[in-house]
N, C-alpha and C positions, 0 to 999 in steps of 0.2 A: 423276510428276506434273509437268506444264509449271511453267515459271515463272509464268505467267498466273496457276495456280490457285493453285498456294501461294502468291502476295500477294493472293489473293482470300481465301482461306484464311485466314490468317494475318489480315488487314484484319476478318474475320466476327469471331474468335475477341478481339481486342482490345473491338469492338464488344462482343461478350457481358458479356467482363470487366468493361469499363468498365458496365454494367446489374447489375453481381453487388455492384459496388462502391457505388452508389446506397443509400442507406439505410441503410447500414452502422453507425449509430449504435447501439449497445445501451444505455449508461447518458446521461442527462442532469442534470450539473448547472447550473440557473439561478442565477446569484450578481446578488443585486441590492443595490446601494448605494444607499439612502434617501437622496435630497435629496443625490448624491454626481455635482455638476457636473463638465463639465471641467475650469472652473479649479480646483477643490477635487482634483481626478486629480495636475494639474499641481503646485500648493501640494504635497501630499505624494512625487510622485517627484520634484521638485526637491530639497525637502529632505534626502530620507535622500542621491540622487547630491554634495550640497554641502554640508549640513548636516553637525557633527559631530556627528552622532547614534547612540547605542550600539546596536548588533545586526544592523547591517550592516555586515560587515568589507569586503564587494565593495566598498559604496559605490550598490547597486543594490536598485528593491525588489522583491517577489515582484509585482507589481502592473504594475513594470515589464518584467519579464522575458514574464511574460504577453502584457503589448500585443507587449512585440518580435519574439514567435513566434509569437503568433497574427496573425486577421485583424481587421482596424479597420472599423467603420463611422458611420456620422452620420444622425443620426433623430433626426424632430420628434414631441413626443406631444401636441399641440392634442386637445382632444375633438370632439366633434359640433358644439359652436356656442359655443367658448371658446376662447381662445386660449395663458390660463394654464389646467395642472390642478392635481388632487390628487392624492394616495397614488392613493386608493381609484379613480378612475375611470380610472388610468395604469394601475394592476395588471390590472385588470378590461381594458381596451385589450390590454392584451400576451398574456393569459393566454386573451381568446375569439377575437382578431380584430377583433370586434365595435367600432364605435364607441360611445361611452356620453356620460353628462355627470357634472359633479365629484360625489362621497358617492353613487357610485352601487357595488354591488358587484355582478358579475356578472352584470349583466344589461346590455340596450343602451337605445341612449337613448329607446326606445319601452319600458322596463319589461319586456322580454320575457328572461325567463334563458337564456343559450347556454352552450353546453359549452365547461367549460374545459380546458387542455392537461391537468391531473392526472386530469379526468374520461375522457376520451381515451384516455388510457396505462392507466389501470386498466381500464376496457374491453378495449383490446390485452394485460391478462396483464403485466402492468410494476406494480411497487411504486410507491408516491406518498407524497413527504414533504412538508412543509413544517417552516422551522425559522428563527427570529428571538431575535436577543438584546432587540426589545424585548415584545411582546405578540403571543400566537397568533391574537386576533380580531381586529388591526390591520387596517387598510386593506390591505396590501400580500398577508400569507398570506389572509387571506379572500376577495380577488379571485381568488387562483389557487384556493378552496377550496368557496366557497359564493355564494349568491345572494341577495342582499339590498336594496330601492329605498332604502336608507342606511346607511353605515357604523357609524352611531350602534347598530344593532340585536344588538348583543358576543354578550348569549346565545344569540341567535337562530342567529346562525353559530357559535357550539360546540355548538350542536345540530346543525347541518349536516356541521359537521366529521367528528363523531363518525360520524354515519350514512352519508359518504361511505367510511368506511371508509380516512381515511388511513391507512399503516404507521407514522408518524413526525408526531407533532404535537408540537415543542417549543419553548419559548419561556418567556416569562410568562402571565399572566391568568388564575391559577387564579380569581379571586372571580367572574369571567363561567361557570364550570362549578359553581359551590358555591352561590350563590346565586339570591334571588329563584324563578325556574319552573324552574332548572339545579338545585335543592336536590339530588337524585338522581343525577344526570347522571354523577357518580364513578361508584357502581355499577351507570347502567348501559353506562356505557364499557367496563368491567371484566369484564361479562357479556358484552360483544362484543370481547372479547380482548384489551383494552388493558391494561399494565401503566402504573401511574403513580409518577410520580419527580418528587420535590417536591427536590433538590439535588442535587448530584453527586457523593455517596457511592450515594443510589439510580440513580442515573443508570448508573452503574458496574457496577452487578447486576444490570443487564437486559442477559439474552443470548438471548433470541430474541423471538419473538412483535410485539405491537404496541407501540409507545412512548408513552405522551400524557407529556410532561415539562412542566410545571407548576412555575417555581422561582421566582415571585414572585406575590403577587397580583396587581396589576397590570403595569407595564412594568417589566423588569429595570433596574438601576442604571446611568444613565450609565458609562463606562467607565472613565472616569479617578477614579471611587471605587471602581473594582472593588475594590481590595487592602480593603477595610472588607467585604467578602461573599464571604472566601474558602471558602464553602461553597454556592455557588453555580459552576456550569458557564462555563467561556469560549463563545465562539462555536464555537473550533477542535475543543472537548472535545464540543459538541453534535454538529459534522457529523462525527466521528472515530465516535462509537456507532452515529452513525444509516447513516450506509454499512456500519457490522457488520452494522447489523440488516436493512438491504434488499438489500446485495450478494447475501446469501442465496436470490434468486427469478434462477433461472436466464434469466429471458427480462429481464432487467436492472432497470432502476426509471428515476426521474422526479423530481429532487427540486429543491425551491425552497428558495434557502440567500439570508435577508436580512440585510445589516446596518444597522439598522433607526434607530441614533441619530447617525448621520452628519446626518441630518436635524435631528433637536434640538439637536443643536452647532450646527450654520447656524442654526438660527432664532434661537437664543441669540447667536449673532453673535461664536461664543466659538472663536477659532482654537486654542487649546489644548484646546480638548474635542472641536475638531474632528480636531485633529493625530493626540488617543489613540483616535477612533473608526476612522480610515483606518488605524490599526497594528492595531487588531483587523482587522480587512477584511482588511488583508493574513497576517497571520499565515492565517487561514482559506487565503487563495489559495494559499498557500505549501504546506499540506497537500492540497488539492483538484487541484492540478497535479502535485504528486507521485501522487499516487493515478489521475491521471489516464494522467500517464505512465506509468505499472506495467501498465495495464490499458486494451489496447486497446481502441477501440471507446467511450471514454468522451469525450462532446462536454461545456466547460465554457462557456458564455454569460454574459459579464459584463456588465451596463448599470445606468444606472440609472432610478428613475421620475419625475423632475423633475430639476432646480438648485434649490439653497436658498441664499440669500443673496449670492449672487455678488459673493464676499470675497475680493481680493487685497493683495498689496503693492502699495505707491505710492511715488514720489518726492513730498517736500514743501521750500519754500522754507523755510528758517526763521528767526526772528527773531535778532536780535544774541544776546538775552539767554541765548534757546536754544541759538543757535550756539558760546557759550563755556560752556554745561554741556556740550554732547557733546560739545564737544574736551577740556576737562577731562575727562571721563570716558573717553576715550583712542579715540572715534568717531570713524572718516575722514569727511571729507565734501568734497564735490566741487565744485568751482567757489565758492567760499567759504563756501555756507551751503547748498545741495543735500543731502539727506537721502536715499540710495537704498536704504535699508532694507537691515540687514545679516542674514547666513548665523548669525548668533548667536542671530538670534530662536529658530529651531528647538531650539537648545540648551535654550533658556528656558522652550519649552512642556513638554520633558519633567519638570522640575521641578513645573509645574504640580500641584495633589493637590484641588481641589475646582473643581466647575463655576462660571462666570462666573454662569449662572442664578441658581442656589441663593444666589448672594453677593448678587446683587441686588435678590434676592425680600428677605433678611434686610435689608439696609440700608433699603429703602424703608417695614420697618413699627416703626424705629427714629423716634421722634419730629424733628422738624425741629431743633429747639431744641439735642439734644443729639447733632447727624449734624455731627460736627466735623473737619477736615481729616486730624488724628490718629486719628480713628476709621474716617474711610475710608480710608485710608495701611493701618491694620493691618489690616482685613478682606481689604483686597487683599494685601498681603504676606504674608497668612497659607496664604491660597488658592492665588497662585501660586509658592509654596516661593521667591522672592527679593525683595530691599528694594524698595520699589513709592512715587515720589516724585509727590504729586497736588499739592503745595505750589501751582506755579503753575495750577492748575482753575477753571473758572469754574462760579458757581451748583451747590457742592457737595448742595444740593437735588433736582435731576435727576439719577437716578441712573444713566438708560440716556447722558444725555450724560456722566454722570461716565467710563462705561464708553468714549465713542466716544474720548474725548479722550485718554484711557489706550490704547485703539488707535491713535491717529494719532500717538503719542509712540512708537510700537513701527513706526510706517509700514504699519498695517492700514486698513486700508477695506472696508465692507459699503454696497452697492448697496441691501437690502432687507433686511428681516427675515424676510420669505417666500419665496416660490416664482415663479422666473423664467420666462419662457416658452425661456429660452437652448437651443437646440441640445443635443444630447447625442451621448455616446460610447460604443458600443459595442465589446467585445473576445470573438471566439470563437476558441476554440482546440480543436483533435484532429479527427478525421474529421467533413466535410461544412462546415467552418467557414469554407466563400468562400461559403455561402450568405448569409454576415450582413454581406457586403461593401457597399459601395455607399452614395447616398442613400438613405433608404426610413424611413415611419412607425410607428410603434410597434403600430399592427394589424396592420402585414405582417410583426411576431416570429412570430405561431402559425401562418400559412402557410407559413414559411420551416423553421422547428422542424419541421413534418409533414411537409416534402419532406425535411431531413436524417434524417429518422427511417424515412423509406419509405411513410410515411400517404397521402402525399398522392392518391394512386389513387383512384381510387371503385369 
């Protein structure tokens, strides 16, 4: 054969290759972080790299290991004619393509329902999960699941759930499958194959067939009282069965892994409940990328479906008075009275054991009369596991500024209590993962998902 042909040859044969490689995806997992901003990314892999914090000996997190090996992207998720969204109509965006508007599930902004990615993959012979450490008819599993003109409609979509025929539906919200028009809904889940696990001793006993896990009636427990519900499932222990249980369908599966109260920490505006939501997240990642490493052919997509509170460190000027208690208490500070917020805080949230929420709600329905400087000193010190000094606070009456001002003695800062329109960050990693490179909007995930998967064709 000429030289001509064999680099023709050899030029065809590359060509082919490079068409055989297309698609190559078999397994998917979607890892989405509720209300889990950049800077909230940043807040937690700063820490554990500088932070002394226990259980990273590298110094590094699964979170970060991730971004460094995979690919990065940046995506805006505006709706149809808003500029801030919600859970529900950012999942529903990711999950059809489709543009929507806020409380909408699944459907687009003309009320019309379009197919979702899980509905897609089960059609193609692929397993389909969903799974959330806070509630199964949440905004976020229900846009990838069911179709609904408002989020508000819970049993509506555990009946949709059911009859899509997910393999894996786990989370919280059993009283949306027990009650009301769902009175039956157990058996007749049960009749269509589902085995149900109401903790994580049943959770553990299911080795094959379909999953519905039910381990709260509504949302599972913030994370940082998990150790009060050790008979309940982690996030990590949820996608560890449910990969048993869909690895099993030889043509791969589909599966949606949320961490669902990254969100509720930011609304709460509570950095140490935020701190323990983003170590659940990663402990998950930590297992999902091993698993993904082991097994070829499995793409993991990380994002999230908004920013929640966009909360960082600050520098603050500070007064004389202040300035000789933090040097008294053995605080550097910069330029004589400069506050750059220390690497100690991290140390401080792990201590943490009750949500800033919960402390809040209880002080506020304490009478005024008797809401005394030493009574709020101790509910806080109680909460975050060390001495907590509100002596100098103004108008111990307001309780959310009692809270800001106890953050801005720590060098915290919260922009909002809600939902930002900020930018976001995406991380895909294993085969087809320069597909989620680039700028691009949060309707162009399930075009981008169907070309790494080989759908995209007609």
């Amino acid at each position: 054969m000429k030289l001509f042909q064999k680099i023709l040859c050899a030029g065809f044969c590359l060509l082919l290759a490079g068409g055989l490689f297309a698609g190559e995806v078999k397994n998917v997992m979607w890892v989405i972080g509720d209300g889990m901003g950049p800077e909230l990314m940043g807040f937690f892999m700063q820490g554990v790299r500088y932070g002394n914090v226990p259980g990273y000996p590298e110094k590094i997190s699964h979170l970060e290991k991730l971004t460094q090996e995979g690919q990065m992207g940046v995506y805006f998720n505006n709706t149809y004619d808003t500029v801030v969204t919600d859970s529900a109509a950012s999942a529903t965006q990711m999950a059809t393509g489709a543009f929507t508007r806020p409380g909408v599930i699944g459907k687009d902004f003309n009320d019309a329902p379009v197919s979702t990615l899980l509905e897609i993959a089960k059609e193609k012979g692929k397993s389909i999960g969903v799974i959330t450490d806070s509630y199964v008819t949440d905004a976020t599993p229900a846009g990838f699941s069911a179709h609904a003109s408002n989020r508000g409609e819970k049993r509506e979509i555990a009946r949709q759930q059911i009859d899509l025929g997910l393999d894996v539906i786990s989370g919280g919200g059993l009283k949306y499958f027990t009650t009301g028009e769902n009175k039956g809904l157990l058996n007749y889940a049960k009749k269509k194959g589902y085995q149900v696990a109401r903790n994580k001793k049943e959770l553990e006993q299911v080795q094959k067939g379909k999953l519905l896990g039910l381990f709260s009636e509504e949302a599972m427990p913030l994370s940082i009282e998990m150790q009060n519900y050790t008979h309940l499932p982690s996030l990590t222990e949820q996608v560890k069965k449910s990969i048993e249980l869909l690895e099993k369908n030889k043509n791969g599966f589909v599966l949606m892994v949320e961490a669902g109260k990254i969100d509720w920490a930011a609304h709460a505006n509570d950095a140490g409940s935020v701190w323990a939501e983003m170590k659940v997240l990663d402990e998950a990642l930590a297992y999902i990328k091993k698993y993904a490493d082991e097994h070829p052919g499995t793409l993991i997509y990380l994002n999230a479906d908004h920013d929640t509170g966009l909360g960082a460190f600050t520098y603050q000027h500070l007064g004389k008075e202040q300035v000789q208690k933090k040097t008294a208490q053995g605080e550097v500070l910069y330029s004589g009275d400069m506050d750059y917020a220390s690497f100690k805080q991290y140390e401080l949230f792990e201590k943490q054991k009750r949500s800033l929420y919960y402390v809040q709600e209880e002080l506020k329905r304490i009478p005024a009369e008797q809401l005394t400087a030493e009574l709020v000193q101790e509910k806080l010190t109680e909460a975050l596991g060390y001495p907590v000094d509100v002596s100098g606070f103004e108008n111990l009456q307001d309780i959310p500024g009692v809270i800001r001002q106890f953050d801005l003695s720590r060098g915290l800062v919260w922009a909002t209590p809600s939902h930002s329109s900020s930018m976001l960050l995406s991380v895909a990693y294993g085969p087809e993962a320069d597909e989620f490179t680039g700028v691009y909007h949060n309707t162009d995930m399930l075009p981008r998902m169907l070309k790494a998967l080989g759908w995209d064709k007609k």
